[in-house]
LUMDO-724473 format. One record per residue: residue number from 0; residue in one letter; x, y, z of N, C-alpha, C in turn. Coordinates in steps of 0.02 Angstrom, whole numbers, plus 32768, in hexadecimal, padded with zeros to 4 digits. Example, Ala and Ser with C-alpha at 12.3 -4.5 7.8 and 13.67 -1.06 7.14 Angstrom:
<atoms>
  num  residuo   nxx   nyy   nzz  caxx  cayy  cazz   cxx   cyy   czz
    0        a  8294  7EE4  8186  8267  7F1F  8186  8294  7F5B  8186
    1        s  8282  7F90  8162  82AC  7FCB  8165  8285  8002  818A
</atoms>
This chain:
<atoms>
  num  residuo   nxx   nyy   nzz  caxx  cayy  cazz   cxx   cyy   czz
    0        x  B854  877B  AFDA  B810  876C  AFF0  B80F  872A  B014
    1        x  B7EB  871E  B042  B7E1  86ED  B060  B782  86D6  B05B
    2        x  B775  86A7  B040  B72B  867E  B050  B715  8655  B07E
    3        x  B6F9  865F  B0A2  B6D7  862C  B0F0  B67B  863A  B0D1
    4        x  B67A  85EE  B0F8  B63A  85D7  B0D9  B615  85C9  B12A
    5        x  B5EB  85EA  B13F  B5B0  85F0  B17F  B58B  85C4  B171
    6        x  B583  8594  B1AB  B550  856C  B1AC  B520  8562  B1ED
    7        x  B4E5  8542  B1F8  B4C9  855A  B23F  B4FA  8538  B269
    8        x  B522  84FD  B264  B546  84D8  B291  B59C  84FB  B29D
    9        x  B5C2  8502  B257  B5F4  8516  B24F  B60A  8539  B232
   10        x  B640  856A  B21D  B662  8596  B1F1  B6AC  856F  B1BE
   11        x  B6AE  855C  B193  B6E3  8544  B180  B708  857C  B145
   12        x  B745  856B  B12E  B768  859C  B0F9  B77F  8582  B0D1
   13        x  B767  85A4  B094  B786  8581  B04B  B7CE  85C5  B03C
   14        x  B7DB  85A5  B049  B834  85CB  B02A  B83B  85D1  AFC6
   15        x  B830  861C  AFBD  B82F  8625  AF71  B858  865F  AF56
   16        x  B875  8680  AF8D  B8BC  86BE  AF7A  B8D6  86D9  AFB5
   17        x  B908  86F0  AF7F  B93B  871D  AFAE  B931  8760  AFA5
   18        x  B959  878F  AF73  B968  87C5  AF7E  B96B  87E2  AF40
   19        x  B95A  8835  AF4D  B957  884D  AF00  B98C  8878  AF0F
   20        x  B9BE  887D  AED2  B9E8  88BF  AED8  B9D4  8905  AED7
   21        x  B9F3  8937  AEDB  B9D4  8986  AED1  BA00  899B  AEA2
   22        x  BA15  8972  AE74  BA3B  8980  AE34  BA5A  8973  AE02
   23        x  BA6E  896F  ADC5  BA67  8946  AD90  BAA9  88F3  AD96
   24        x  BA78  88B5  AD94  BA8A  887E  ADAC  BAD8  8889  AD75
   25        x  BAFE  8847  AD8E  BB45  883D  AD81  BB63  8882  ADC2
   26        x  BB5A  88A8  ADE0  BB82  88E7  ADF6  BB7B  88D8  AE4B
   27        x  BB8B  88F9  AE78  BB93  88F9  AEB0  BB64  8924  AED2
   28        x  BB19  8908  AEE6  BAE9  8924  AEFE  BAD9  8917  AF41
   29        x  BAB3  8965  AF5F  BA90  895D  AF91  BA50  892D  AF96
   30        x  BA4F  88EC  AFD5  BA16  88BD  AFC2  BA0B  88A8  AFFF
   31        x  B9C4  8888  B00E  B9B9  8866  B044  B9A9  8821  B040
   32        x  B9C3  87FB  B057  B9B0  87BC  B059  B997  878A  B094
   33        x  B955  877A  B091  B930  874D  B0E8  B942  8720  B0CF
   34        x  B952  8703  B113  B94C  86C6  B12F  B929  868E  B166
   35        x  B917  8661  B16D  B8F1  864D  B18F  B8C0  865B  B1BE
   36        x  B889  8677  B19C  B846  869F  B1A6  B82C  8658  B1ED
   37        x  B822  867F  B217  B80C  8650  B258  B7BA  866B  B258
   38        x  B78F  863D  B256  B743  8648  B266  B72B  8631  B2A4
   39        x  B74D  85FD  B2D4  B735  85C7  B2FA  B71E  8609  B339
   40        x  B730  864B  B33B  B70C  8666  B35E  B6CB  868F  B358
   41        x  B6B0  8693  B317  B66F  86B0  B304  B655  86D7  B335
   42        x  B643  8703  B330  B64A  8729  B301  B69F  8754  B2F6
   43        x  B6BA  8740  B321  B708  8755  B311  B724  8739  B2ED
   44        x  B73A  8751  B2AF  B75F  873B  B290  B7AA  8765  B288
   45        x  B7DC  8725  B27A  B82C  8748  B298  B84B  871D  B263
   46        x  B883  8743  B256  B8AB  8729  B223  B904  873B  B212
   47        x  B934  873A  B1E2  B95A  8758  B1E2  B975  877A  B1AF
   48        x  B986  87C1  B1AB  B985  87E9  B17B  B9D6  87F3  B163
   49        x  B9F8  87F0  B133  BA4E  87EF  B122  BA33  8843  B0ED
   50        x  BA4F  8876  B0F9  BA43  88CA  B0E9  BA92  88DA  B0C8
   51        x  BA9E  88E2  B094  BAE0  88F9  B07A  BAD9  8929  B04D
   52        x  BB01  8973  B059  BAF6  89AB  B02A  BB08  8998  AFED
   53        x  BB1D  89E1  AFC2  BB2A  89C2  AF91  BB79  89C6  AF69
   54        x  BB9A  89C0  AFA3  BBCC  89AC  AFAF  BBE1  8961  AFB4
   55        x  BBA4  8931  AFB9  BBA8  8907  AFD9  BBBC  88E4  B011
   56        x  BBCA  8916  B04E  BBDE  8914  B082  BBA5  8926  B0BA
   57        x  BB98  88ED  B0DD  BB60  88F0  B10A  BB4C  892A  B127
   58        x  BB07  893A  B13C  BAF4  8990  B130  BAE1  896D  B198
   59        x  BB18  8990  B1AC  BB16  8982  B1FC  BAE3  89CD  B21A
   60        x  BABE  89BA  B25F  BA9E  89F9  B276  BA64  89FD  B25A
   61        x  BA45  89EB  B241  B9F7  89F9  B230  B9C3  89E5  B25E
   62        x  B99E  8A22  B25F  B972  8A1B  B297  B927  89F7  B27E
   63        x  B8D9  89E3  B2A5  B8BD  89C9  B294  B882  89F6  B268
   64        x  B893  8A26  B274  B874  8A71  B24E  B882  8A74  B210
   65        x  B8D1  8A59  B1F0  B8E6  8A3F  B1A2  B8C8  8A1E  B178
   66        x  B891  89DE  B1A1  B87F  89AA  B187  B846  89AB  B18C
   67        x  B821  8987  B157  B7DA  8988  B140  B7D1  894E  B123
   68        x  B78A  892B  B150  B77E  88D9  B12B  B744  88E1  B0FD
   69        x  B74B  88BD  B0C4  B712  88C0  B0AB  B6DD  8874  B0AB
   70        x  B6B2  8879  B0CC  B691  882F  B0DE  B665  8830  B09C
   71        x  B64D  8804  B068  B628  8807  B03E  B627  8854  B011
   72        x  B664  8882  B017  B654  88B9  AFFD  B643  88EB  B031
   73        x  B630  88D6  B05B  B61E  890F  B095  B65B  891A  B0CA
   74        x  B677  895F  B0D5  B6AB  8968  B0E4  B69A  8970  B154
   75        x  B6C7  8956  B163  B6BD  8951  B1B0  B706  8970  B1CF
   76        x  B703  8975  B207  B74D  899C  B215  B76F  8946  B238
   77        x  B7B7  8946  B247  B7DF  8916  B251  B7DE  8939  B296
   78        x  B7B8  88F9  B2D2  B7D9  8910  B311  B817  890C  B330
   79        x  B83F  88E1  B30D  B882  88E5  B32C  B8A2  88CF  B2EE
   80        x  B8E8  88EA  B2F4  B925  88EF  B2AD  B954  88E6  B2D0
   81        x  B96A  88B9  B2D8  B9B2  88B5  B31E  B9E2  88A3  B2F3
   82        x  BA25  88AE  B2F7  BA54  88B4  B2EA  BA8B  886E  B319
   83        x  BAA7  883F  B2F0  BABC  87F6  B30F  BB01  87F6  B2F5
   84        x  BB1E  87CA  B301  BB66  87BD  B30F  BB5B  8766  B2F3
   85        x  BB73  875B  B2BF  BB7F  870E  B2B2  BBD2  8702  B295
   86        x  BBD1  86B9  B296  BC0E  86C1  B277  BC23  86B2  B236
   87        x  BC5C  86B4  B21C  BC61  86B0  B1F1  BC86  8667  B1B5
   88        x  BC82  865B  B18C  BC90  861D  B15F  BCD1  8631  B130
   89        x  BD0A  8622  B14C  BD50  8630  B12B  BD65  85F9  B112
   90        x  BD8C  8601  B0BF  BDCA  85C0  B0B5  BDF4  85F8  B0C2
   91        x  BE33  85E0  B0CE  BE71  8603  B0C7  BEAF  85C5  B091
   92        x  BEB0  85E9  B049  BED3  85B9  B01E  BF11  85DC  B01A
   93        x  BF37  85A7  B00C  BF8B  85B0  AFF1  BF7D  859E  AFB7
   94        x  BFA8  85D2  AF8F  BFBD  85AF  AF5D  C003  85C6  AF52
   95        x  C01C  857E  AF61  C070  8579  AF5B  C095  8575  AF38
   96        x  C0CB  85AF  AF31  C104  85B2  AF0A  C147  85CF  AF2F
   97        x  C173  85D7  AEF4  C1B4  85DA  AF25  C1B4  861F  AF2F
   98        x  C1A3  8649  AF1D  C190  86A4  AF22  C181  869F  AF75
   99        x  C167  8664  AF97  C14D  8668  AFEB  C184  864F  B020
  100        x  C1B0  8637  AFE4  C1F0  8623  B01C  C212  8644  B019
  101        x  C222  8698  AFF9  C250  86B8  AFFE  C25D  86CC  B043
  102        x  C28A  86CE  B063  C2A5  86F2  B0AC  C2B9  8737  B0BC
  103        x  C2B6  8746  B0FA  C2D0  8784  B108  C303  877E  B127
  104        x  C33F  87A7  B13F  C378  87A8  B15E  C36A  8788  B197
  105        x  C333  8770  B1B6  C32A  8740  B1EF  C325  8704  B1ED
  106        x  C325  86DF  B1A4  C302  86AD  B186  C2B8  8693  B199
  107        x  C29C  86C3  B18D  C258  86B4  B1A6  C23B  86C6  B15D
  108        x  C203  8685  B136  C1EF  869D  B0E7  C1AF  86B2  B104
  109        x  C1B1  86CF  B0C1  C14D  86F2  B0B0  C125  86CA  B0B2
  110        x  C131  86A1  B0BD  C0ED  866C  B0CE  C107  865A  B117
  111        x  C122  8658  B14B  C119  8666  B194  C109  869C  B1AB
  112        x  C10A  86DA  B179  C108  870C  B196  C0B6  8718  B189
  113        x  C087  870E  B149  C049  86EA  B145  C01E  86C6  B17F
  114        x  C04F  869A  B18A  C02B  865B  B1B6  C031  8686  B1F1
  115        x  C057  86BA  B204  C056  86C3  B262  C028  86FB  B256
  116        x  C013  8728  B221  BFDE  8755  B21A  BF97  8725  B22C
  117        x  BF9A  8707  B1FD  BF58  86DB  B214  BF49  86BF  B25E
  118        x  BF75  869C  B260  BF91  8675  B293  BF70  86AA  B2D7
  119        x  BF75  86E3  B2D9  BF83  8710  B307  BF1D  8722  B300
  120        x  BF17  872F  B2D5  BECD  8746  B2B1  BEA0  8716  B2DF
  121        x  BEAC  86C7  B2C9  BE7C  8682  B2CE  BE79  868C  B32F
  122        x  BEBF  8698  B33E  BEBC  8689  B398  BE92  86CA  B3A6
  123        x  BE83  8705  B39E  BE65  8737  B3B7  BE1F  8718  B3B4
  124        x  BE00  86F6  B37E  BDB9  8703  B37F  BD97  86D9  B3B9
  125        x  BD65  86FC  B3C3  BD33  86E7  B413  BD0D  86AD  B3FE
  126        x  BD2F  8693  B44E  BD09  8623  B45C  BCBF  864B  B447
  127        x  BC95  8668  B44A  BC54  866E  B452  BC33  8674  B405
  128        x  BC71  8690  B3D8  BC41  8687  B396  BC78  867C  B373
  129        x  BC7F  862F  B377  BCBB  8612  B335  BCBC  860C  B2FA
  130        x  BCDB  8625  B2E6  BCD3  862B  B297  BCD7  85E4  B26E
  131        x  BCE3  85C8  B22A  BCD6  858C  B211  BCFE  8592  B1E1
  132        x  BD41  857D  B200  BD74  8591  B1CC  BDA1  854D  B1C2
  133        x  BDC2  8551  B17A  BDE2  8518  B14B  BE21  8544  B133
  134        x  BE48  8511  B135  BE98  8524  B0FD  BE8C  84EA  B0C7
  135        x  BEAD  84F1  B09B  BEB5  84E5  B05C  BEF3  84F8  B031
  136        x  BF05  84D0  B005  BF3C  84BA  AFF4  BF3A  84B3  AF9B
  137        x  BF70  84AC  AF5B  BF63  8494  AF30  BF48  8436  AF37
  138        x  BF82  840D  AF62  BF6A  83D5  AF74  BF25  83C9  AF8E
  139        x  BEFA  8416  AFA3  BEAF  83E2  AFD2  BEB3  8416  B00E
  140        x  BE68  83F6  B022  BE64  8425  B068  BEA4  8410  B09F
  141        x  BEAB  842E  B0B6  BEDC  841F  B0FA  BEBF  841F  B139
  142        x  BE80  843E  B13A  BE5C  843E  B174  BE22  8457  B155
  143        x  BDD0  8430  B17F  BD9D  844B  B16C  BD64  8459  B187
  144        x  BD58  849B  B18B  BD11  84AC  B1BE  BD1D  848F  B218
  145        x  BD5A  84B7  B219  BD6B  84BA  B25B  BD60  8500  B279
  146        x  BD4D  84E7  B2CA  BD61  8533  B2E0  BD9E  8548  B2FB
  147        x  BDBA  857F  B310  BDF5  85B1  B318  BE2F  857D  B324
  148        x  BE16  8569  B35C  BE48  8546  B38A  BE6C  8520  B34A
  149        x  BE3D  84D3  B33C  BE4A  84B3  B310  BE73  84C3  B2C1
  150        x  BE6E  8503  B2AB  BE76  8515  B277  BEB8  8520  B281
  151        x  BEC5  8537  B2DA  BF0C  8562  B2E3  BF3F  8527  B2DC
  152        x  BF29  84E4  B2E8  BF49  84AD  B2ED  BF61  848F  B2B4
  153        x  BF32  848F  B273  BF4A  8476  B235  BF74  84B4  B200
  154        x  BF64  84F8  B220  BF94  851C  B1F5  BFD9  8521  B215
  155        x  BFDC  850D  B256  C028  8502  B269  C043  84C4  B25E
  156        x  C029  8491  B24B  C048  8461  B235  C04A  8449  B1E4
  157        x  C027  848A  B1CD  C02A  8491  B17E  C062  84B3  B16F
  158        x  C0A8  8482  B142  C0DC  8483  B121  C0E1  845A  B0DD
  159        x  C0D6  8495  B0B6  C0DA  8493  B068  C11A  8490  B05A
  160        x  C129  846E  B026  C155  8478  B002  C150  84AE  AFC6
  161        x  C17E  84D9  AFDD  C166  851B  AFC9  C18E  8533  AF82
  162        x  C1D5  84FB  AF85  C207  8520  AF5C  C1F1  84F0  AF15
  163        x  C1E0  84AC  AF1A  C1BD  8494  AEDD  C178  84A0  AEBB
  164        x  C14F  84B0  AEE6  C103  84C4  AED6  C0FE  8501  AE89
  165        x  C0DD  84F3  AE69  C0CD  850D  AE3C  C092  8545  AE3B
  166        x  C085  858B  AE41  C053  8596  AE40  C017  8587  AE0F
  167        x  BFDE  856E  AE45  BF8E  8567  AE07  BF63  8578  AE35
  168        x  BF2E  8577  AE15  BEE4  8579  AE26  BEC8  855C  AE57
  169        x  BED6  851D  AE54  BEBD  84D8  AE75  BEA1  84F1  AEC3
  170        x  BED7  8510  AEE5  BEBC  851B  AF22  BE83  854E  AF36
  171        x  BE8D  8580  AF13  BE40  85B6  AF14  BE1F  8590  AEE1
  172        x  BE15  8569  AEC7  BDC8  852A  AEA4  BDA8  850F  AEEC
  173        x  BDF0  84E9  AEF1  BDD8  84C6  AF49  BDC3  84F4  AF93
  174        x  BDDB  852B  AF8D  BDAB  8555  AFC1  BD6A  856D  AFB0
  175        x  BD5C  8589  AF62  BD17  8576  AF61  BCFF  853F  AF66
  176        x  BD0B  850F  AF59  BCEA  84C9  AF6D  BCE7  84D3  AFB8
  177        x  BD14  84D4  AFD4  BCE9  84AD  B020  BCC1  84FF  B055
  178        x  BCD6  8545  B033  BCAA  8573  B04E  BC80  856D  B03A
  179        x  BC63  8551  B00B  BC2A  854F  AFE6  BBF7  852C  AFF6
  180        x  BC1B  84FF  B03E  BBEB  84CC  B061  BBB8  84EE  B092
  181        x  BB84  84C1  B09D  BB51  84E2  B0CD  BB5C  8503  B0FF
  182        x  BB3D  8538  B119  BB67  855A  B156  BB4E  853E  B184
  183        x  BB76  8538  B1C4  BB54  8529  B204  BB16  8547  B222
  184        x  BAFF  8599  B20D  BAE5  8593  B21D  BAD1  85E6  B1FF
  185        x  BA8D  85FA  B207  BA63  8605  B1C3  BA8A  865C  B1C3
  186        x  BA94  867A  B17B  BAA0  86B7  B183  BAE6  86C6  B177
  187        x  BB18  868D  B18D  BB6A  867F  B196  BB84  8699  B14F
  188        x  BBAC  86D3  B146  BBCB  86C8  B112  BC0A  86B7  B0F8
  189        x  BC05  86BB  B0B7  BC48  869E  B099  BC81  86B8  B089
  190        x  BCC8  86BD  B095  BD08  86D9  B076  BD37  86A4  B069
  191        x  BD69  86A7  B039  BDA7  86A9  B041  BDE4  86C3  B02B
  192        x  BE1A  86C6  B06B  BE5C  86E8  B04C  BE83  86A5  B03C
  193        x  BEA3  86D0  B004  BEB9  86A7  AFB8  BF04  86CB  AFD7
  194        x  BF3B  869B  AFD3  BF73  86B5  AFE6  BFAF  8692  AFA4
  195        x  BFAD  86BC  AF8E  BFC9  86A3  AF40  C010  86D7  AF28
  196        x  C055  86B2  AF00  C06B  86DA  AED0  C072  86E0  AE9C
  197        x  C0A0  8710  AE87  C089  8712  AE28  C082  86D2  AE0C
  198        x  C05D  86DE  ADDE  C049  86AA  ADAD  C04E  86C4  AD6F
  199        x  C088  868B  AD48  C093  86C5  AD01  C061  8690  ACC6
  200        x  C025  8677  ACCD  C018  864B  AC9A  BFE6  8687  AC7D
  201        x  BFE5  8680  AC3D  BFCA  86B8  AC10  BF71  86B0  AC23
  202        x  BF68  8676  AC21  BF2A  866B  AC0B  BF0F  867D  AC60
  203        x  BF28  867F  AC94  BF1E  86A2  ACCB  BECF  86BB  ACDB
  204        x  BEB3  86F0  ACAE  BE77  8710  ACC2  BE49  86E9  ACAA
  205        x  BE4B  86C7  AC7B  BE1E  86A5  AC5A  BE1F  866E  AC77
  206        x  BE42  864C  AC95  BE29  8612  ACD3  BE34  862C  AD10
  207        x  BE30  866A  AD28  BE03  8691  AD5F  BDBC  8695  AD50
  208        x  BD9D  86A7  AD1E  BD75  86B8  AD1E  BD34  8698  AD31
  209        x  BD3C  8654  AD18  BD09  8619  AD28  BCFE  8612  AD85
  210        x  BD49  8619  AD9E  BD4B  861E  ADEB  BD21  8656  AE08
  211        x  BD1F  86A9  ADE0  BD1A  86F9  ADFE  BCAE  86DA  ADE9
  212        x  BCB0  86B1  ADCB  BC55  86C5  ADD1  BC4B  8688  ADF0
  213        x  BC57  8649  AE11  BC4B  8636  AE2F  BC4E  8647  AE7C
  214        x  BC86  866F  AE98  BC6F  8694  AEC5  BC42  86CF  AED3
  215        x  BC47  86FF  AE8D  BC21  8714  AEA0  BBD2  86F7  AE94
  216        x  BBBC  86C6  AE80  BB7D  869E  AE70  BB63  8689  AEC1
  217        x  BBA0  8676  AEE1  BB93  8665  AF37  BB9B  8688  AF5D
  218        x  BBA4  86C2  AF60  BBBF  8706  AF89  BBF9  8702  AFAF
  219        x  BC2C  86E7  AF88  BC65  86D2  AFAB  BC9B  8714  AF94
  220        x  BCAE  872B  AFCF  BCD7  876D  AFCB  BD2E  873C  AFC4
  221        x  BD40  8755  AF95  BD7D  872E  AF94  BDC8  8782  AFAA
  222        x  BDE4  8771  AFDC  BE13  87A3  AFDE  BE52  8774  AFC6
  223        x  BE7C  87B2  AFB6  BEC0  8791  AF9B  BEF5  87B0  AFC0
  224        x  BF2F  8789  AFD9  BF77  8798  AFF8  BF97  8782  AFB0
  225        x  BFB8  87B7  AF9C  BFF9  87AC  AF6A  C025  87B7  AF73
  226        x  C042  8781  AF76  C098  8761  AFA3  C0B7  876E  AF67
  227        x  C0EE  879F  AF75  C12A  8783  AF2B  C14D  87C4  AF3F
  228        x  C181  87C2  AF12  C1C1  8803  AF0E  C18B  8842  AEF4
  229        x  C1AD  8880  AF06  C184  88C8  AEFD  C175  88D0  AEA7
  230        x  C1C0  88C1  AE94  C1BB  88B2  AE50  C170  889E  AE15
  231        x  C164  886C  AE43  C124  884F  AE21  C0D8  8870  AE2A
  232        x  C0E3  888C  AE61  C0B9  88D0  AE73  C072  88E5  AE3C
  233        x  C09D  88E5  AE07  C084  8917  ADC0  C06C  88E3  AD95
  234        x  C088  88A2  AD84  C06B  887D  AD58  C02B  8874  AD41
  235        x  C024  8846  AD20  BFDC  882A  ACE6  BFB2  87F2  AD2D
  236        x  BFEF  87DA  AD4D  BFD7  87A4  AD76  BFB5  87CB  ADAF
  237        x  BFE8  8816  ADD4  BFAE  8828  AE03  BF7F  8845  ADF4
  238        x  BF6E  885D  ADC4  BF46  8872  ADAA  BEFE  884E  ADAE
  239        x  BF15  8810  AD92  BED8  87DF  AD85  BEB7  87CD  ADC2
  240        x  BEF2  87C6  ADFF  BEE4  87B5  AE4B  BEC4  87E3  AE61
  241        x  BEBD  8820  AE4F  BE9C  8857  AE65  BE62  886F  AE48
  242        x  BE4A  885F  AE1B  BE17  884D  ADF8  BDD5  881C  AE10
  243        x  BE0C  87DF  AE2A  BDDE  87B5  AE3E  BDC1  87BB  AE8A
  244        x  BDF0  87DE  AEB8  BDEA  87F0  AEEA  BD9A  8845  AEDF
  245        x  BDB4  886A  AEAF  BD82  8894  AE9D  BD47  8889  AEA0
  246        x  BD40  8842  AE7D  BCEF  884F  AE42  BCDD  880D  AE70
  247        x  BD07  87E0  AEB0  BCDA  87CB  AEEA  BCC8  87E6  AF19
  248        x  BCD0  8824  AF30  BCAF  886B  AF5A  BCFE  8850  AF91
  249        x  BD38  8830  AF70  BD79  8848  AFBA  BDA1  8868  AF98
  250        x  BDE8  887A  AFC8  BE1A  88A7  AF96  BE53  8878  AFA6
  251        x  BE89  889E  AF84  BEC9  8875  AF89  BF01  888F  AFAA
  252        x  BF29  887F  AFD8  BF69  8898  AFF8  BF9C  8865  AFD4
  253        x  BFE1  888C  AFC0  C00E  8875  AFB1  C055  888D  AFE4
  254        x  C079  883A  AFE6  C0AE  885B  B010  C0DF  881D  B004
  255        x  C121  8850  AFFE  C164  8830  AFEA  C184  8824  B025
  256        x  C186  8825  B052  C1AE  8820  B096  C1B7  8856  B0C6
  257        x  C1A4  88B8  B0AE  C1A4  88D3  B0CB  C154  8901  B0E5
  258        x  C133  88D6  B0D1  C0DB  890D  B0C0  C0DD  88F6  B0F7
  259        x  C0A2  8917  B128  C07F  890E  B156  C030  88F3  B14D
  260        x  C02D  88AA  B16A  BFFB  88A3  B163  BFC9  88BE  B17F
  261        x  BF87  88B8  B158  BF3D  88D6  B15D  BF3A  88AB  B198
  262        x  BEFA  88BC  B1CD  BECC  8898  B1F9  BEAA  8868  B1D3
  263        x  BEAF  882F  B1E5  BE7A  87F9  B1BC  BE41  8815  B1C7
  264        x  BE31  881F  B224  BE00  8831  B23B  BDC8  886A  B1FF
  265        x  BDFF  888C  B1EC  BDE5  88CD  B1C7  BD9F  88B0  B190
  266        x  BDBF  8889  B170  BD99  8861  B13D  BD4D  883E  B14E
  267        x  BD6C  8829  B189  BD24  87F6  B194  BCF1  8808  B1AE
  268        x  BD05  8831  B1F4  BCDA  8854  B21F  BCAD  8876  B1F9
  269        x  BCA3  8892  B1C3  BC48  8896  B1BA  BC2F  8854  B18A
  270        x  BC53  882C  B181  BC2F  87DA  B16F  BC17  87B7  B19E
  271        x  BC26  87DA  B1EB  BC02  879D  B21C  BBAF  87CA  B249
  272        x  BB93  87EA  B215  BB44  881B  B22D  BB2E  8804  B1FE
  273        x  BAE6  87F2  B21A  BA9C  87EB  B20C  BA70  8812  B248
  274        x  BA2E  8820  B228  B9F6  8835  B225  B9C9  87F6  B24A
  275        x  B99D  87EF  B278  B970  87F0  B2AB  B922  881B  B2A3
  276        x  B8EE  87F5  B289  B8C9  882A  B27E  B876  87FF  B2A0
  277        x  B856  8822  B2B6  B828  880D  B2BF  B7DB  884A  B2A9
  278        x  B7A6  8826  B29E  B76F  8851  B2A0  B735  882C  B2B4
  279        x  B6EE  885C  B2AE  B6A0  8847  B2C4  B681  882A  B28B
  280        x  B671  87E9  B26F  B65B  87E0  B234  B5F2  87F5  B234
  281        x  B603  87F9  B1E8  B59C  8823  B209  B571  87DF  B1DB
  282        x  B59D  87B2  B1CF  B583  8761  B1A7  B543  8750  B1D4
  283        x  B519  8753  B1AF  B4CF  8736  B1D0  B4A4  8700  B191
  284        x  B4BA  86EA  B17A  B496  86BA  B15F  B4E8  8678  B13C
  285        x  B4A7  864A  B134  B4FC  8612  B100  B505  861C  B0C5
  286        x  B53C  85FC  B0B5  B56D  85FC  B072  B5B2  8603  B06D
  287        x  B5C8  8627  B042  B600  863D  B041  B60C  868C  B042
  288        x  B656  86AE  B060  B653  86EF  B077  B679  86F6  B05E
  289        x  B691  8752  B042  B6D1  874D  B03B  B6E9  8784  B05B
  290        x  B730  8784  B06D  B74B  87B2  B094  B786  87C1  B07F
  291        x  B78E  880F  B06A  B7D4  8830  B062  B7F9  885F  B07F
  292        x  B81F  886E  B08B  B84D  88A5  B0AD  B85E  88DF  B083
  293        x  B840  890C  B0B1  B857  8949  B06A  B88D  8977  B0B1
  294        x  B8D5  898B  B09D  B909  89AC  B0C0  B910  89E1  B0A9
  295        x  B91A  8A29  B0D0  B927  8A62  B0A9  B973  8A6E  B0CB
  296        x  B9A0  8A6E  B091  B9EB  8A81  B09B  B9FE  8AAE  B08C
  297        x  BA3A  8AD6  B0C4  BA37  8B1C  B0AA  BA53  8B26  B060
  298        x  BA76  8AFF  B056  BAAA  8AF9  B01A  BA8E  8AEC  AFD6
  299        x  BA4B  8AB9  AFF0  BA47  8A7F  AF98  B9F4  8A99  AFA8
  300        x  B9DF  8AB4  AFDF  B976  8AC9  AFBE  B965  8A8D  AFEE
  301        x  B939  8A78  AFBC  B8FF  8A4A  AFE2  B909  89F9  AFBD
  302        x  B92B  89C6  AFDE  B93A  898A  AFC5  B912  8951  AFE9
  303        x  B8FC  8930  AFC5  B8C0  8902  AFCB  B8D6  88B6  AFA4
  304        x  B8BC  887C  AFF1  B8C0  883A  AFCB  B89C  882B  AFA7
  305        x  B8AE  87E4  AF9D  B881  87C7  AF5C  B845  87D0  AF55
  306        x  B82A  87EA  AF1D  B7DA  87EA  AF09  B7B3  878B  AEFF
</atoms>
């Protein structure tokens, strides 16, 4: 829901919610969430709508025929529902151990072979909508809230010491920390890939866990690369990595030196759409208004923001 308050001179907005799910909270629901409700054109009012099934994967293609505003309770049609292109808010963390310096008959380790996937990912994306991306380290960020170019610069001159490093936590703590920072700009969402190997400490899930609801508390999709021998494949440790990758709406690829990596692209590309919406407001006197979005999805029914 959004509240704007009419006055004979001006329209201003009190900001009081986001979004209701279409299904029982803790789980992965279809939801809508506005953002910055624009009045300064009265009677047009325009704003921006974030639509995710209930999959939690952005519900792309909806026409303005889907959507229904409710101004004070009274339902109006949405003259325009446009469909936008923003970008997106990445850490990309290491967490270093010697499982990433193993080599192949070329001597080339799993962690170059990591870095030129990325590496290859960061140079494709378009000067026109740069993404806002950070590396990260157990030591600390290594780079932060840079775009492409910049980012391509500190992960090529990022050399870990790979064969002493111990695996921990520390570095996916520190990529939620700095994704967790304000976005540039409104709507932007959040990921990161976690590039980690086994980890044999028992207590493992249970100091995941404090990390798996803080992202998901911020809508931070955390994907996981699990670097290590095939061997480890099956363990308690990927397990837990896959878990956490689960229950933050990403998944996990694992690869020993011969997998083929996934498209990064694959991952992100529906994290960088938002919603564009505008309508006719029928506000004729002052106070305060309220306005909600009600979406009909083919998948999840009829999902509606905040009351």
């Amino acid at each position: 829901m959004r509240r704007f308050f009419l006055s004979l001179l001006s329209i201003s907005l009190i900001i009081v919610g986001i979004s209701v799910p279409a299904s029982a909270q803790g789980q992965i629901a279809a939801s809508v969430t506005v953002y910055n409700v624009d009045t300064s054109a009265f009677p047009v009012i325009t704003g921006f709508a974030d639509v995710t099934d209930s999959t939690g994967i952005f519900a792309s293609g909806l026409k303005p025929e889907a959507v229904s505003v409710l101004e004070n309770g009274q339902p109006l049609p949405a003259d325009s529902f446009t469909e936008l292109a923003i970008p997106l808010q990445l850490t990309v963390a290491f967490n270093q151990g010697q499982a990433l310096d193993a080599r192949n008959t070329n001597g080339i380790s799993r962690f170059q072979r990591v870095s030129q996937v990325i590496e290859q990912w960061a140079e494709a994306r378009p000067a026109d909508l740069p993404d806002d991306l950070s590396l990260v380290s157990q030591a600390g960020p290594v780079i932060n809230h840079a775009p492409p170019a910049d980012f391509i610069v500190g992960l090529q001159g990022f050399e870990p010491d790979l064969r002493t490093a111990t695996p921990n936590l520390q570095s996916l703590s520190t990529a939620l920390d700095v994704v967790s920072a304000q976005t540039p700009r409104i709507g932007m969402k959040r990921a990161v890939l976690f590039i980690t190997p086994q980890m044999e400490d028992p207590n493992l899930a249970a100091n995941l866990e404090p990390l798996i609801q803080r992202a998901i508390e911020n809508k931070i999709r955390v994907f996981v690369w699990y670097v290590d021998a095939n061997t480890t494949f099956t363990t308690t440790s990927a397990a837990v990595f896959n878990n956490l990758a689960i229950q933050t709406g990403g998944s996990m690829f694992q690869f020993s030196g011969e997998e083929r990596f996934p498209d990064p692209e694959a991952y992100f590309s529906p994290l960088r759409r938002i919603y564009n919406f505008s309508y006719a407001s029928r506000v004729n006197f002052t106070g305060d208004h309220n306005v909600v979005l009600q979406v009909t999805l083919p998948s999840a029914g009829v999902v509606t923001s905040a009351a």
